[in-house]
PyMOL commands that place a pseudoatom at each C-alpha (Angstrom):
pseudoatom trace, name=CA, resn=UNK, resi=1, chain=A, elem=C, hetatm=0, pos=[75.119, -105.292, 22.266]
pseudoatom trace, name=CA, resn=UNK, resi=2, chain=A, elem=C, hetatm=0, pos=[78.057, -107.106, 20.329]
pseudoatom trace, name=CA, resn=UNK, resi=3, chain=A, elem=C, hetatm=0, pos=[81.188, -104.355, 20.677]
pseudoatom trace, name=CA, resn=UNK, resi=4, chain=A, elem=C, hetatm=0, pos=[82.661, -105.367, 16.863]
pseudoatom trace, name=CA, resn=UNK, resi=5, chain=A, elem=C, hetatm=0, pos=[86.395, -103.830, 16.517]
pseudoatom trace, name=CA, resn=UNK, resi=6, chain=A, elem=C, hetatm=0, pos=[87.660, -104.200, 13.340]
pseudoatom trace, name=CA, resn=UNK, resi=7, chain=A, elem=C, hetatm=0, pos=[90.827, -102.587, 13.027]
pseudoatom trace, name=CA, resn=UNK, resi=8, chain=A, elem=C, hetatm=0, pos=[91.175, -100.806, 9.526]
pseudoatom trace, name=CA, resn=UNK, resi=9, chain=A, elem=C, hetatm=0, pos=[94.615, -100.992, 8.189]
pseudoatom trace, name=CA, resn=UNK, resi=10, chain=A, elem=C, hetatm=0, pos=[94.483, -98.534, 5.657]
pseudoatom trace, name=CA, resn=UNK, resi=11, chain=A, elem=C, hetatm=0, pos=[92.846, -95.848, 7.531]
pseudoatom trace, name=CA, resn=UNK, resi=12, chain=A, elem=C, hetatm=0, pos=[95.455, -96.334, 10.046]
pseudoatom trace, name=CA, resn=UNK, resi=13, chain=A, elem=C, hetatm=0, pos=[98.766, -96.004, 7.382]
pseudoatom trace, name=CA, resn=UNK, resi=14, chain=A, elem=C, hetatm=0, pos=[96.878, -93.163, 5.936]
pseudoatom trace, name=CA, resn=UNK, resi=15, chain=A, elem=C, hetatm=0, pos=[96.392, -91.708, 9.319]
pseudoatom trace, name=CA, resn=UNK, resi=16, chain=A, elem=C, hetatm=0, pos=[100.345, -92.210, 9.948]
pseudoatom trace, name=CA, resn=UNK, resi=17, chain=A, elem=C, hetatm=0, pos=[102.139, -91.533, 6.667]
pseudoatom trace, name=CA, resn=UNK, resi=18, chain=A, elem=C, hetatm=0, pos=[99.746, -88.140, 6.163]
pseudoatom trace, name=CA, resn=UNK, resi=19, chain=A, elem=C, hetatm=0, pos=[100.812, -87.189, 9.797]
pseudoatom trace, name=CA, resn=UNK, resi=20, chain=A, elem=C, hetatm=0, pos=[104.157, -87.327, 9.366]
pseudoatom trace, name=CA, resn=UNK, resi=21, chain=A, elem=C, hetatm=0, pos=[103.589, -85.868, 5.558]
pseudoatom trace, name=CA, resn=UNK, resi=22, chain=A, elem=C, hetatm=0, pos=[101.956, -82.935, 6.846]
pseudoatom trace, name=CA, resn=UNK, resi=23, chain=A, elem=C, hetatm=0, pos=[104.026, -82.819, 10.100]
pseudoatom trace, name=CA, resn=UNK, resi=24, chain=A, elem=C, hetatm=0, pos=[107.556, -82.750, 7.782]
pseudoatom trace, name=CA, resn=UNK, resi=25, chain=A, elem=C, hetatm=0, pos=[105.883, -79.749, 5.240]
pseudoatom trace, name=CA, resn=UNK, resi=26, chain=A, elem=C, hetatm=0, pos=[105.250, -77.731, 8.139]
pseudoatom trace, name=CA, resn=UNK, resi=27, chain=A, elem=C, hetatm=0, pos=[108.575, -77.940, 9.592]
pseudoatom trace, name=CA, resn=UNK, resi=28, chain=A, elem=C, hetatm=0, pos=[110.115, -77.436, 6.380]
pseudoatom trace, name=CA, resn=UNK, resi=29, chain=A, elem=C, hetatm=0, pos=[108.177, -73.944, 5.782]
pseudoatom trace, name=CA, resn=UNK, resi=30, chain=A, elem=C, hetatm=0, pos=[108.580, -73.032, 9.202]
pseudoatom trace, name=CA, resn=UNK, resi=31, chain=A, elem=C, hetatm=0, pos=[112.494, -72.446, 8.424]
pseudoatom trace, name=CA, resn=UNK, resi=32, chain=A, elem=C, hetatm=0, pos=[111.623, -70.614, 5.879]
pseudoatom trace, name=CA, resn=UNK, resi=33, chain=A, elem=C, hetatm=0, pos=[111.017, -67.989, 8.603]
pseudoatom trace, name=CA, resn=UNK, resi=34, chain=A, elem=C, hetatm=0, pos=[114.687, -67.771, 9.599]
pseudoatom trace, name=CA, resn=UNK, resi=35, chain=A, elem=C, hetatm=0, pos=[115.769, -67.322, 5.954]
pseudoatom trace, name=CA, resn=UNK, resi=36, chain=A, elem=C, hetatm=0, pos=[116.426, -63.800, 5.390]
pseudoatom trace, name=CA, resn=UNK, resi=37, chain=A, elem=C, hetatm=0, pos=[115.244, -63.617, 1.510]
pseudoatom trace, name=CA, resn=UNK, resi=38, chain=A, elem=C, hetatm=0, pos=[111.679, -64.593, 3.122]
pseudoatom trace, name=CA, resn=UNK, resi=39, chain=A, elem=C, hetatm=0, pos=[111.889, -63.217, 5.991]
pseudoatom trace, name=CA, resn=UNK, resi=40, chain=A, elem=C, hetatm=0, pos=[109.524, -59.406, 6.601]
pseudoatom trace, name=CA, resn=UNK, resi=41, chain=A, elem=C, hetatm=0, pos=[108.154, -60.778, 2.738]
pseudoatom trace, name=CA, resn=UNK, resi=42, chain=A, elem=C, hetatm=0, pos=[105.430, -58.668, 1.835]
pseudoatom trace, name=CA, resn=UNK, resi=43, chain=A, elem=C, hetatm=0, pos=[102.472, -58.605, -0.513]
pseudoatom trace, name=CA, resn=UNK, resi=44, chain=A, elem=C, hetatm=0, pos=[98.452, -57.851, 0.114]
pseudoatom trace, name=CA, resn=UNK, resi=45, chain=A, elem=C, hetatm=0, pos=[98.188, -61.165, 1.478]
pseudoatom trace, name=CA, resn=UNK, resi=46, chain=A, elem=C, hetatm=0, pos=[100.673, -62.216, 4.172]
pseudoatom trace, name=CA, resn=UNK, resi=47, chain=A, elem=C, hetatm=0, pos=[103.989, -61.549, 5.221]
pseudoatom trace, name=CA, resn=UNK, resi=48, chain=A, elem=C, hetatm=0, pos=[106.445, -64.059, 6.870]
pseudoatom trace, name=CA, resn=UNK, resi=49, chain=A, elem=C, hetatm=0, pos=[107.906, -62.945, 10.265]
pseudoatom trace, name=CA, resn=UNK, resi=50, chain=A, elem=C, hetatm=0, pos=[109.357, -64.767, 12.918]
pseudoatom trace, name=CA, resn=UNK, resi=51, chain=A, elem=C, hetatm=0, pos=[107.863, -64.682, 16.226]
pseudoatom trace, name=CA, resn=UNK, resi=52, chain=A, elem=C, hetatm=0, pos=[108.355, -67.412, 19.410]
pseudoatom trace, name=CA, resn=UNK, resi=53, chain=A, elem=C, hetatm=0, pos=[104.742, -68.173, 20.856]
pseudoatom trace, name=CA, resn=UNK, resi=54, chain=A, elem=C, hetatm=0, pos=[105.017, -69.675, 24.308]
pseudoatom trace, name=CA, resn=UNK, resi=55, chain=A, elem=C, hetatm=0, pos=[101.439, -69.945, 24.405]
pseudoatom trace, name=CA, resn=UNK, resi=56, chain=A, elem=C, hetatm=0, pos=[98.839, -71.693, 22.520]
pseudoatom trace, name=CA, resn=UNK, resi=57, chain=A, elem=C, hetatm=0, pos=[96.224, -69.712, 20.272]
pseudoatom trace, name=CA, resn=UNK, resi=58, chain=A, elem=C, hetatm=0, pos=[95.377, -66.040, 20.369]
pseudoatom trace, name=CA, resn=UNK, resi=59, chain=A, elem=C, hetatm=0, pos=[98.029, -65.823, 23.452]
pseudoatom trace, name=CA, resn=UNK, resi=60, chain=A, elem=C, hetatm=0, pos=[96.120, -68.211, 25.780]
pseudoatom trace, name=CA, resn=UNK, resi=61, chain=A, elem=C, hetatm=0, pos=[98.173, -70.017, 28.381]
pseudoatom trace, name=CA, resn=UNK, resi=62, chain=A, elem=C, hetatm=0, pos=[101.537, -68.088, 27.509]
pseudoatom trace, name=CA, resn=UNK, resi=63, chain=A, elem=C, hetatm=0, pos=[104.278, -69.970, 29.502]
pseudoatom trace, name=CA, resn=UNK, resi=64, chain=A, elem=C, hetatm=0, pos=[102.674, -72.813, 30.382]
pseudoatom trace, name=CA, resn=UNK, resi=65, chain=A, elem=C, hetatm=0, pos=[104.870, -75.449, 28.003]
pseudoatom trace, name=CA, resn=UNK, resi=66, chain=A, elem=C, hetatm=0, pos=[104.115, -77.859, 30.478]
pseudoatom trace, name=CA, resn=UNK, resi=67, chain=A, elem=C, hetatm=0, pos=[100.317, -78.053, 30.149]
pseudoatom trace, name=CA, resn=UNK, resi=68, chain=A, elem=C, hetatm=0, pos=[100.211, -77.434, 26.599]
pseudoatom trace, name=CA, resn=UNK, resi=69, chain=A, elem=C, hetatm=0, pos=[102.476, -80.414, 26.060]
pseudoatom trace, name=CA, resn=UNK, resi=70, chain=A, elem=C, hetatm=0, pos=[100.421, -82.823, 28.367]
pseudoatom trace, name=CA, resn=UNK, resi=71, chain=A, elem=C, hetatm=0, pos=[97.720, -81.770, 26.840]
pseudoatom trace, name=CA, resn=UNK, resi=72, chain=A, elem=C, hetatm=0, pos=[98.847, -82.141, 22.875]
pseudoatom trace, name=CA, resn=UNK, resi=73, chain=A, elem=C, hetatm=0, pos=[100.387, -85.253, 23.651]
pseudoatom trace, name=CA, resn=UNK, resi=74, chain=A, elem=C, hetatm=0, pos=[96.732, -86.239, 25.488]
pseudoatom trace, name=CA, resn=UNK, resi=75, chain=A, elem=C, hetatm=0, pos=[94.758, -85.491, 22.652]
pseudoatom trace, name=CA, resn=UNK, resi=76, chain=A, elem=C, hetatm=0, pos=[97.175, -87.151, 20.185]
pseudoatom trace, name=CA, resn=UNK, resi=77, chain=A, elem=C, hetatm=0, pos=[97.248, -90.002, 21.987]
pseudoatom trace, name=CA, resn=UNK, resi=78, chain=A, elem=C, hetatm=0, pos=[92.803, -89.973, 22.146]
pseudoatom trace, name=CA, resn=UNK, resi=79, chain=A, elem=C, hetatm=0, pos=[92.896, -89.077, 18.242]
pseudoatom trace, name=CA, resn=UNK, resi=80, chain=A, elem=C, hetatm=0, pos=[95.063, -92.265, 17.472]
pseudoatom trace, name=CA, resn=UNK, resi=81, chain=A, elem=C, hetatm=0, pos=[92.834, -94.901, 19.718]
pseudoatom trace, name=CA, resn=UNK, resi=82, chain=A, elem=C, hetatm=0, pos=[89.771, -93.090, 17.796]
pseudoatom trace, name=CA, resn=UNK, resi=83, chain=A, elem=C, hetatm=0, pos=[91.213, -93.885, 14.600]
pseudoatom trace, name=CA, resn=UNK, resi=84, chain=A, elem=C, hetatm=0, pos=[92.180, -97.271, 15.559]
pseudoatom trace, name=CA, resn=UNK, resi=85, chain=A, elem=C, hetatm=0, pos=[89.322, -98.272, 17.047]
pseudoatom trace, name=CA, resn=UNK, resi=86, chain=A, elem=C, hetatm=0, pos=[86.279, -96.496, 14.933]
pseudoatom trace, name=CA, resn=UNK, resi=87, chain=A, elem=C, hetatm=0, pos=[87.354, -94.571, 11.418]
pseudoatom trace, name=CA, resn=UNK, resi=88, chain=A, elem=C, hetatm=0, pos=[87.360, -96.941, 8.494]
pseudoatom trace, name=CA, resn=UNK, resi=89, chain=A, elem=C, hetatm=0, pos=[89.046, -96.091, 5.275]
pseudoatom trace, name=CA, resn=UNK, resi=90, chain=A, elem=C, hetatm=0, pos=[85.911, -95.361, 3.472]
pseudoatom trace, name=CA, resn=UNK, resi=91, chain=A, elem=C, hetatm=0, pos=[85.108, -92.602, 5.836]
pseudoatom trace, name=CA, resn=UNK, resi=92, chain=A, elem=C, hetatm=0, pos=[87.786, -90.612, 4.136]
pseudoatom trace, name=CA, resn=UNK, resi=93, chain=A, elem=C, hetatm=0, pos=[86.265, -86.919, 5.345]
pseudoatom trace, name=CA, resn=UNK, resi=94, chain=A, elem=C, hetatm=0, pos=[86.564, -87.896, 8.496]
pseudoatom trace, name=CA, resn=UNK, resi=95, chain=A, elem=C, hetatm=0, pos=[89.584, -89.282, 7.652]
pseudoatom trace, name=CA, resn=UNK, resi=96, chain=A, elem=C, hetatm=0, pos=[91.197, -86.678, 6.777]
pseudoatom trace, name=CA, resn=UNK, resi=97, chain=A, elem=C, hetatm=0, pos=[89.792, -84.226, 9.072]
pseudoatom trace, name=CA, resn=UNK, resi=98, chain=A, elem=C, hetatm=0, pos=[91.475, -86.167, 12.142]
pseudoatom trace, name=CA, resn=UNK, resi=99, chain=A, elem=C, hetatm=0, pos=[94.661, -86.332, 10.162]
pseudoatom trace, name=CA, resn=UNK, resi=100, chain=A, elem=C, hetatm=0, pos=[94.865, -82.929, 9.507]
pseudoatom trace, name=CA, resn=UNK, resi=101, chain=A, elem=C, hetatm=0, pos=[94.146, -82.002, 13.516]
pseudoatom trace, name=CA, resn=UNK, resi=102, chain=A, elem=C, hetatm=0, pos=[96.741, -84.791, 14.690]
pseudoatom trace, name=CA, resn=UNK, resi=103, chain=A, elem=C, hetatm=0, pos=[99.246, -83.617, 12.275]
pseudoatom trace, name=CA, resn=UNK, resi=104, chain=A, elem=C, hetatm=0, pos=[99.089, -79.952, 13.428]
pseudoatom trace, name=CA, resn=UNK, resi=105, chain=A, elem=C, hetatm=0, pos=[99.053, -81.136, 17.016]
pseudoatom trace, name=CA, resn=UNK, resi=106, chain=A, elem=C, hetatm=0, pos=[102.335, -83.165, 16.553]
pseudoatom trace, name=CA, resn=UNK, resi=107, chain=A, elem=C, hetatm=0, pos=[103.742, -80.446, 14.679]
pseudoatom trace, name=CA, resn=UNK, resi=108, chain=A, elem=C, hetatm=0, pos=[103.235, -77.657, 17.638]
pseudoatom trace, name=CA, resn=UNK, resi=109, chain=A, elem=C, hetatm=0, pos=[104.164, -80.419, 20.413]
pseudoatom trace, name=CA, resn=UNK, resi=110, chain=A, elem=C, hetatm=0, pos=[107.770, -81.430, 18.236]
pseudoatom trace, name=CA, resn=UNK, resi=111, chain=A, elem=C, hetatm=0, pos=[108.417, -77.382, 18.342]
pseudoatom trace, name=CA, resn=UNK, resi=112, chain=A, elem=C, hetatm=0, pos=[107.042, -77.036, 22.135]
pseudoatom trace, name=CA, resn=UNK, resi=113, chain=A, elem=C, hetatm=0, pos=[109.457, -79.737, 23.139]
pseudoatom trace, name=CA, resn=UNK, resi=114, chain=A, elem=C, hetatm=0, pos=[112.643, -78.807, 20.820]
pseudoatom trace, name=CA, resn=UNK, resi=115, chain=A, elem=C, hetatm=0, pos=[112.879, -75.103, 21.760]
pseudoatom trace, name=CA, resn=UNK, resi=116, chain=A, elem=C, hetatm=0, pos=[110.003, -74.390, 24.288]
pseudoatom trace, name=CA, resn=UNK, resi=117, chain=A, elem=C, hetatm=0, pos=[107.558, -72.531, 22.046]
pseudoatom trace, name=CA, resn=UNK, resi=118, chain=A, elem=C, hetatm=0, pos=[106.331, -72.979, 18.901]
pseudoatom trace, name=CA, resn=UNK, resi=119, chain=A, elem=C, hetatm=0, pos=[107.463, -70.510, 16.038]
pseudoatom trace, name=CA, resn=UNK, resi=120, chain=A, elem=C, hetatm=0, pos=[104.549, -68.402, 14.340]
pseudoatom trace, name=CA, resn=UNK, resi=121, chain=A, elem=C, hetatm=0, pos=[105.698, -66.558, 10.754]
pseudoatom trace, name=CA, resn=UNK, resi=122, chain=A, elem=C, hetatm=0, pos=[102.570, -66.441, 8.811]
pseudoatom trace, name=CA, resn=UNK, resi=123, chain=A, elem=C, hetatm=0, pos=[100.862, -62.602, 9.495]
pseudoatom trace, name=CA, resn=UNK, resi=124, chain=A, elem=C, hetatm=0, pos=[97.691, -61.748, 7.030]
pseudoatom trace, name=CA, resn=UNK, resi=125, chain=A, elem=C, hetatm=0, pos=[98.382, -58.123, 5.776]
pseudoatom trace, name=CA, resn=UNK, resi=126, chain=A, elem=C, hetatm=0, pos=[94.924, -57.417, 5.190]
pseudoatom trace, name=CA, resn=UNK, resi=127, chain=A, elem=C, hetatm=0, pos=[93.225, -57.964, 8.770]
pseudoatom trace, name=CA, resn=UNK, resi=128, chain=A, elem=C, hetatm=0, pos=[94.509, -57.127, 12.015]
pseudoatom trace, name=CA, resn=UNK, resi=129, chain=A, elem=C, hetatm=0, pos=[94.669, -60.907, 13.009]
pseudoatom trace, name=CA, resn=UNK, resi=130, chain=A, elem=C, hetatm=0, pos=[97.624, -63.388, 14.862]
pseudoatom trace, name=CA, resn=UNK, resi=131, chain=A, elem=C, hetatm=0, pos=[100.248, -63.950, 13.646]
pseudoatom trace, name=CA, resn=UNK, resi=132, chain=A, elem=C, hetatm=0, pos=[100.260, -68.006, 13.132]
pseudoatom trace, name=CA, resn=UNK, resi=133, chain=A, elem=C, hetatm=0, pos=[101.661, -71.426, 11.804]
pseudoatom trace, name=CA, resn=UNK, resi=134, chain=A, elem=C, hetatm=0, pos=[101.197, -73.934, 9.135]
pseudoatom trace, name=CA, resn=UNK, resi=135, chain=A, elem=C, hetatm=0, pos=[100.100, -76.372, 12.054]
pseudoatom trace, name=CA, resn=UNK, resi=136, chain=A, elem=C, hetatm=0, pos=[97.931, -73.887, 13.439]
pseudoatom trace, name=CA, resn=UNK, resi=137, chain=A, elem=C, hetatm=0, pos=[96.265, -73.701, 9.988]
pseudoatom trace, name=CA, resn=UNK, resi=138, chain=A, elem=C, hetatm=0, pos=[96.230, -77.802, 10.063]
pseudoatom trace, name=CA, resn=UNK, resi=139, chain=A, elem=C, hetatm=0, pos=[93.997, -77.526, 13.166]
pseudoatom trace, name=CA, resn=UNK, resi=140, chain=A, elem=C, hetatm=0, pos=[91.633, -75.224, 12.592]
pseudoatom trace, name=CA, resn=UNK, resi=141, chain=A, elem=C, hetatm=0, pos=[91.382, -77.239, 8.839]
pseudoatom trace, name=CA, resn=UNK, resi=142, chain=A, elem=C, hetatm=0, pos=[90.740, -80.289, 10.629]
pseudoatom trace, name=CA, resn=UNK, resi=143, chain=A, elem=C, hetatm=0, pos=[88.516, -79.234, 13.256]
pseudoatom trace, name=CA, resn=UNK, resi=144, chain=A, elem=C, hetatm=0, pos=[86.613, -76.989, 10.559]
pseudoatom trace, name=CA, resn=UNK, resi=145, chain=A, elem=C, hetatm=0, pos=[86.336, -80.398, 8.398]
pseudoatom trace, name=CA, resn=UNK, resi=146, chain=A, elem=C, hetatm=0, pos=[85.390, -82.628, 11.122]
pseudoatom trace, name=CA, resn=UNK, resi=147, chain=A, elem=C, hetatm=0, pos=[82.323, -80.259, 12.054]
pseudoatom trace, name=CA, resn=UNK, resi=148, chain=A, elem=C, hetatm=0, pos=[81.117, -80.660, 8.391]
pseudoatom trace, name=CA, resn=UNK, resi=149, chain=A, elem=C, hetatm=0, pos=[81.605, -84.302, 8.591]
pseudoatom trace, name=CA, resn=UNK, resi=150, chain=A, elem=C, hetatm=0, pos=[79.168, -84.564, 11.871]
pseudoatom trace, name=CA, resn=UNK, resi=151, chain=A, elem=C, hetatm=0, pos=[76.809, -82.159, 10.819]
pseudoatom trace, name=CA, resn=UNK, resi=152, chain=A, elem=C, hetatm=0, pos=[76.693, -83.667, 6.893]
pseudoatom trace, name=CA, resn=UNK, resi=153, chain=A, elem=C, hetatm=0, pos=[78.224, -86.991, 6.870]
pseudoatom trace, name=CA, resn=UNK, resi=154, chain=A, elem=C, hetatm=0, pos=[77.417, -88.480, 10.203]
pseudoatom trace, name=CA, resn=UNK, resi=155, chain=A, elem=C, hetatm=0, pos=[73.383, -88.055, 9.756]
pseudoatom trace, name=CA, resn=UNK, resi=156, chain=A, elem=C, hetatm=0, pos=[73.676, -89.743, 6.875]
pseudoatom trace, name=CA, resn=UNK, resi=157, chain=A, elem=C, hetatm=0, pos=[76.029, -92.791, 8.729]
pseudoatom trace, name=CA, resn=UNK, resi=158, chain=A, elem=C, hetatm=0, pos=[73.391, -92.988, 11.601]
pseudoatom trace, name=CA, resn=UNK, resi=159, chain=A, elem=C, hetatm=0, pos=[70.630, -93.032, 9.024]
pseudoatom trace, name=CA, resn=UNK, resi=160, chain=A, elem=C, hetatm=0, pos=[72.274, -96.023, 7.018]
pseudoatom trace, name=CA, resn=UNK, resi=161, chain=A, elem=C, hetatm=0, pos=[72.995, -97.579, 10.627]
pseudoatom trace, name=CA, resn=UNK, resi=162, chain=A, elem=C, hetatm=0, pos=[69.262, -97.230, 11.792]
pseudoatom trace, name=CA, resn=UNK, resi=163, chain=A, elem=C, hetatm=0, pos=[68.453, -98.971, 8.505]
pseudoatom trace, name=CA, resn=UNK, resi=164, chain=A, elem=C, hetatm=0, pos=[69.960, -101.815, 8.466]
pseudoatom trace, name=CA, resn=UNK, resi=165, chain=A, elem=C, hetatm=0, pos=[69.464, -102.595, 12.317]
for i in range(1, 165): cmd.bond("trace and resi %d" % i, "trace and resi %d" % (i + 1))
show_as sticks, trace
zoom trace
């Protein structure tokens, strides 16, 4: 079997520029949880507060910087061959979808790194859930998109494959 790499230059600038796109918005919005006029907001929806997670999601792994930091920086690292090596442009779901997860993951790692945990400030007023992050909500996007794309897309990739085999 003939291992074809074609390295897709678009997909990969798209793949960077979004990244640091989405990596720069959250930051920005994150500081908007040490301003005092947003700060304790509140409406139906959300609120924005200031809390310092030292661990990852729903308060797994609390104080383990190191670990969470290998392992962001692991899975950054895996996303970016991935894209490299297999994701063409026209695969823009997909795409997107790995974009989104990378940029959240850089965005938690820069704050891991800079002061040790990663600052929540979003809290949903109308549902007893965690409080959590514009990354966070870049994650769970991307992974959320990507499992769409396999279970909707990718058939229809492996069909097209099949076919012209």
């Amino acid at each position: 079997m003939e291992n074809k790499f074609r390295f897709d230059k678009k997909a990969f600038v798209f793949y960077f520029l979004m990244s640091i796109i989405f990596v720069d918005f959250s930051n920005q919005v994150a500081k908007l949880s040490y301003n005092p006029y947003f700060l304790n907001t509140k409406n139906p929806i959300f609120s924005i507060v200031h809390l310092n997670n030292t661990g990852s999601a729903f308060s797994l792994f609390q104080n383990q910087s190191s670990f969470l930091i290998i392992f962001a920086l692991c899975a950054i690292i895996f996303l970016s061959v991935y894209v490299i090596k297999k994701v063409k442009f026209k695969d823009k779901i997909e795409l997107l979808a790995l974009t989104m997860f990378n940029a959240g993951a850089i965005g938690n790692l820069a704050q891991r790194i800079e002061y040790g945990y990663v600052i929540d400030y979003i809290k949903l007023n109308f549902i007893n859930f965690p409080v959590f992050n514009f990354s966070d909500i870049l994650i769970c996007g991307g992974v959320f998109l990507y499992i769409l794309f396999v279970l909707f897309e990718n058939p229809k990739k492996k069909e097209q494959n099949e076919n012209q085999s």
